[in-house]
C-alpha positions in Angstrom: -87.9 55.2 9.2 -85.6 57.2 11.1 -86.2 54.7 13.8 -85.4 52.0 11.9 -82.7 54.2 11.0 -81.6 54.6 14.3 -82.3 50.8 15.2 -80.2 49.9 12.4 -77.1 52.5 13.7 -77.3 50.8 17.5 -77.1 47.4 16.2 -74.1 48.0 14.1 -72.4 49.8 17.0 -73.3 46.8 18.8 -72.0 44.6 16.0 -68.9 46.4 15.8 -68.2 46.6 19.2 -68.2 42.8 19.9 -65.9 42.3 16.9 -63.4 44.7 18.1 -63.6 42.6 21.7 -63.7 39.4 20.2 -60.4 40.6 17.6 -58.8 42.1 21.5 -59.4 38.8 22.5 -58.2 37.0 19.7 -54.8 39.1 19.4 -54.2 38.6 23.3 -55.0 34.6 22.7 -52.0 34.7 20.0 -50.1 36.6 21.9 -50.1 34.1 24.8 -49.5 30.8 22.3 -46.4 33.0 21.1 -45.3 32.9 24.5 -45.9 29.6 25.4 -44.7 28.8 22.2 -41.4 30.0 22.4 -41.6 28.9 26.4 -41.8 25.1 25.0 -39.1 25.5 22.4 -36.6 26.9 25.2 -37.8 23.8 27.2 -37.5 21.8 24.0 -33.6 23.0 23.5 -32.9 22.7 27.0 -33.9 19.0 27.2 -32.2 18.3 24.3 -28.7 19.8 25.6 -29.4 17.8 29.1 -30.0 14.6 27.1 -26.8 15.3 25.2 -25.1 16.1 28.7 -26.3 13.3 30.0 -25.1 10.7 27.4 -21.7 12.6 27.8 -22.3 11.6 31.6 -23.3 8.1 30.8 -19.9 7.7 28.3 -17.9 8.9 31.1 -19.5 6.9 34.0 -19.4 3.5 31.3 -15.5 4.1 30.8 -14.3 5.1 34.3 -16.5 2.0 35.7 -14.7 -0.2 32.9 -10.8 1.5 34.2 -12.2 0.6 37.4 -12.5 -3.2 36.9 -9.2 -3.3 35.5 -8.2 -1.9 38.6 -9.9 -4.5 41.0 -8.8 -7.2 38.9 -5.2 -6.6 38.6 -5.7 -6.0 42.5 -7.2 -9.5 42.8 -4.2 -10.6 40.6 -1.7 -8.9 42.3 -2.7 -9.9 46.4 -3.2 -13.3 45.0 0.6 -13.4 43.7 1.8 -11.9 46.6 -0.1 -14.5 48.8 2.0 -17.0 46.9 4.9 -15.7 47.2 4.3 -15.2 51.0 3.4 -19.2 51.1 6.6 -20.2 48.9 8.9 -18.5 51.5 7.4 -19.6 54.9 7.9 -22.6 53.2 11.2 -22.1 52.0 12.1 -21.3 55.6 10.5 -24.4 56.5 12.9 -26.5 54.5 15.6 -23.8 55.5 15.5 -24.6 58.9 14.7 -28.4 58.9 17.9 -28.9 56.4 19.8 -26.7 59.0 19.0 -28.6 61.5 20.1 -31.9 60.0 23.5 -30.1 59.0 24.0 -29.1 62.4 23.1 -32.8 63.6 25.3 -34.1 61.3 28.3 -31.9 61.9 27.5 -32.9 65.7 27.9 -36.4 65.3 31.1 -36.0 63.5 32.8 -33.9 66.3 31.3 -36.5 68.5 32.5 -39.3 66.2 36.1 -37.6 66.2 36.5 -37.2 69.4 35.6 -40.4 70.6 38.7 -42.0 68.2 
């Protein structure tokens, strides 16, 4: 019997022994899933503060791009005026010059006219 006995003792050491490697196992196991755990929940907060940044960005971007086409547009607006007004006095001194010229016709022919009587 004390074989059995002694049997009995190597198995349970045996026994006991892979528990205790398969609990060191176990406890090293959790204490990588804590890691990565709190690993993904940094990642987790992190993307959340750059999706907040970036709709921040995108607000930003949307109202500068929306200042910026008033911009254009009252640039459009403004040459376009100016072109006008360019065209109205070229031909302003069109009709400047032409009525000139008939005055100074005019007052010719009367000199002419008075000098001849």
């Amino acid at each position: 019997m004390t074989q059995q006995g002694a049997a009995l003792q190597s198995y349970n050491n045996e026994l006991v022994k892979c528990i205790e490697e398969l609990c060191t196992k176990r406890d090293e196991l959790s204490q990588q899933i804590q890691q990565e755990e709190e690993e993904k929940n940094k990642l987790q907060n992190d993307i959340r503060l750059l999706t907040e940044k970036l709709a921040r960005v995108n607000e930003s971007l949307a109202r500068k791009m929306a200042t910026r086409n008033e911009f254009e547009k009252t640039i459009a607006e403004t040459e376009a005026a100016y072109t006008k007004i360019l065209e109205s006095s070229q031909t302003l001194l069109n009709v400047l010059k032409k009525e000139a010229g008939n005055l100074s016709r005019a007052t010719d022919l009367k000199s002419s006219i008075t000098k001849e009587s």
